[in-house]
N, C-alpha and C positions, 0 to 999 in steps of 0.2 A: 654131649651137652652143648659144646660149643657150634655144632652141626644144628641144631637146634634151635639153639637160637639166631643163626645166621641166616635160617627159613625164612624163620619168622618174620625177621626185619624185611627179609626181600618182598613177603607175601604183604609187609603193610604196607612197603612202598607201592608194589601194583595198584593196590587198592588207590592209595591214594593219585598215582596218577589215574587210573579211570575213572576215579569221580570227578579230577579237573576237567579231564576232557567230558567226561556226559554233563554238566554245567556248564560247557561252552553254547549258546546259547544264538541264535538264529540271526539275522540283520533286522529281523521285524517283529523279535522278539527282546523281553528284558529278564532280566533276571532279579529275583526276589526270593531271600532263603535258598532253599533249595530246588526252587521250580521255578522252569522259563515259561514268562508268561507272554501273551498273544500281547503287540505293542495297540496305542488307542489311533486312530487315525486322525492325521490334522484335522483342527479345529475342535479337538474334544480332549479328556485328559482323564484320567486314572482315577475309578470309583471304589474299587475294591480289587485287589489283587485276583489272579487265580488263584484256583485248587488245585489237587488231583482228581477233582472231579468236576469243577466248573470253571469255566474261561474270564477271563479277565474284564470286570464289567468299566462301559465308559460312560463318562457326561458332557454333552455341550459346552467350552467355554462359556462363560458368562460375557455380556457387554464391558467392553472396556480393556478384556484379556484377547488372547491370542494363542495360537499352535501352530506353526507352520511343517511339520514333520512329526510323523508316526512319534511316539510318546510314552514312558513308561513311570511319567512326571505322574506327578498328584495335584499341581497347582499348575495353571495356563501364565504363559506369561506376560506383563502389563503393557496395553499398547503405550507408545512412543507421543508426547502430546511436543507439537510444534507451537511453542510459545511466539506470539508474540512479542513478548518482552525483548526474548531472543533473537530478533529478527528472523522468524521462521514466520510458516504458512504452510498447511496443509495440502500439498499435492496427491494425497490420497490417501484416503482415509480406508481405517485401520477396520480389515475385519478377525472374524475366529480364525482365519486361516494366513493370516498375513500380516504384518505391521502395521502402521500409518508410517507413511515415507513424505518428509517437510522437504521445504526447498526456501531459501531466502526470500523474505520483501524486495519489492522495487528499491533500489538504491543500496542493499545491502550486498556482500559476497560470502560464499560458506569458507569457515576456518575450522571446521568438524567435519570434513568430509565420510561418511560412512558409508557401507556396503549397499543402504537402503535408504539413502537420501545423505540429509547433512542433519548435524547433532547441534549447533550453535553459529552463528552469521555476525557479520561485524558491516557497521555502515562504510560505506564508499568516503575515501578521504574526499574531500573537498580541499580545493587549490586555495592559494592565498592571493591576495590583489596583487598583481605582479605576474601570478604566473597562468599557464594554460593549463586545457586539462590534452595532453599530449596522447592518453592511452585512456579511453571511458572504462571506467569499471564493468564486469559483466557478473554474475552470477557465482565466478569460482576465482575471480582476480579483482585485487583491488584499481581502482582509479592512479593514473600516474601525471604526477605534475611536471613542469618544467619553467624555468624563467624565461622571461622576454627578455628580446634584445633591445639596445639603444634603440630609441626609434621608434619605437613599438609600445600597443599597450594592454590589460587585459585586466578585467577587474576578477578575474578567478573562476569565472564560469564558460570563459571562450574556448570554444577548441583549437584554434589558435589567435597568436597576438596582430592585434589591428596595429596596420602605419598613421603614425599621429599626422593631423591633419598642416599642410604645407602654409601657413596662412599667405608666406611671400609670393610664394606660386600663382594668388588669387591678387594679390596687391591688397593685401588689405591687414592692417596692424595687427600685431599677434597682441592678444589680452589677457591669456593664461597658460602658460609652458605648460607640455605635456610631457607626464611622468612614465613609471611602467607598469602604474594603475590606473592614471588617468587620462581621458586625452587632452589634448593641447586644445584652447579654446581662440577663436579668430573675434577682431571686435566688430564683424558683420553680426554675430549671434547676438550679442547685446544690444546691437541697433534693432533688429529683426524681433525681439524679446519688447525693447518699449514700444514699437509701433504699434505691436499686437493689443497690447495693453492700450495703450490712447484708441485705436479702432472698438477694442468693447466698451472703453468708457462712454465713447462718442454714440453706439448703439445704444446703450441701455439711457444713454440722458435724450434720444429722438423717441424712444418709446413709454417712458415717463411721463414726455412733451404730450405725447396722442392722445395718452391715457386722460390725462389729466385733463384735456381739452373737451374730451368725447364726455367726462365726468357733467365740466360745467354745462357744456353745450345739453343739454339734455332737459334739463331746469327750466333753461331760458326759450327753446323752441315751444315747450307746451306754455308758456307763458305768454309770451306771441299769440299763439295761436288761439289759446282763449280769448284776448282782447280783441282779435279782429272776427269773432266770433259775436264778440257784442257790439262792435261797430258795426257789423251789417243788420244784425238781429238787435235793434236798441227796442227795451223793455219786453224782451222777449230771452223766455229759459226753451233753450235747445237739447233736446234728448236724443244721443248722438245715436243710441243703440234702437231707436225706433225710426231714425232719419226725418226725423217735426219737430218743429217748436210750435210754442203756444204763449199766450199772454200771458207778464208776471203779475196782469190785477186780476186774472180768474181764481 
């Protein structure tokens, strides 16, 4: 009895490992139930399983989806959209067989690096008045600041800091101390600032003057010019556009 049933358990264990092993299932194949089914090729996706008598039917991803790799899915998977909210941009757009892969905006750098571009971009620090931009941002690094030195100055967008201007150097009175955002101002610029100014005033009051002249002068030559029209021509109407006069008692 005991013999007997010690078969038996052996004969179920066989069993059961040769059905693990005939269920092991192919690299391009999937498994479903009890049958390995043929896998769908990128860019398409699982419409009905096989049979034992018919092969595994497929369909076209749809717009918007994707499959990069043979497939035993039922549903394709949804492309990847490069927001710009995100500071993303589409470097290539997504078909049935491949992703859409983003890349940051101008001014931005990826913080989401992924296999198939980047997932999310963060803007480029921007420097503060004071300091330089010592390391420009690129693409996958942010912007790096740095302060100026005495001496120097930089309103936040220099790549490096300017020397405040010497005014003694020039001989000429310093007017406004230069900071390490500002630069130093000499009192030549203030002179050079009202000159400019009295020179357009001075333009715009000589051509007011022309205007104004050329205005009145206008009135008064055809004025003129009629009256010495009837002192040569006295009691006579002159018709300029037929080149004759004729008498005013006809």
């Amino acid at each position: 009895m005991f013999r007997g049933l010690f078969l038996s358990s052996v004969i179920i264990l066989v069993i059961k490992v040769f059905s693990g092993l005939s269920l092991t299932c192919h690299q391009v194949e999937y498994l479903t139930g009890n049958e390995c089914c043929p896998m769908c090729l990128p860019g398409s996706r699982v419409k009905t399983d096989c049979t034992e008598f018919i092969s595994t039917s497929c369909v076209s991803c749809l717009e918007g989806t994707y499959m990069n790799k043979p497939t035993g899915r039922k549903q394709c998977f949804p492309c990847s959209h490069c927001d710009g909210g995100s500071g993303l941009k589409i470097k290539k757009s997504c078909t049935i067989t491949s992703d859409a892969v983003c890349e940051p905006l101008e001014g931005f750098y990826c913080v989401e690096p992924s296999d198939n571009g980047c997932g999310a971009a963060q803007k480029h620090r921007s420097c503060e008045p004071g300091q330089y931009i010592s390391q420009k941002g690129t693409a996958s690094t942010d912007s790096v600041c740095s302060d100026c030195s005495d001496g120097s100055f930089s309103d936040g967008t220099f790549p490096s800091c300017r020397p405040h201007t010497q005014c003694e150097t020039k001989n000429l009175p310093l007017l406004k101390p230069g900071t390490t955002s500002t630069a130093a101002e000499c009192e030549e610029h203030s002179l050079i600032k009202k000159i400019k100014q009295q020179t357009i005033i001075i333009i715009w009051t000589h051509i007011s003057v022309l205007v104004l002249l050329f205005v009145i002068s206008v009135p008064v030559v055809f004025y003129f010019r009629h009256k010495i029209k009837l002192l040569i021509y006295p009691g006579k109407n002159c018709i300029q556009t037929i080149n004759m006069c004729y008498d005013s008692d006809r």
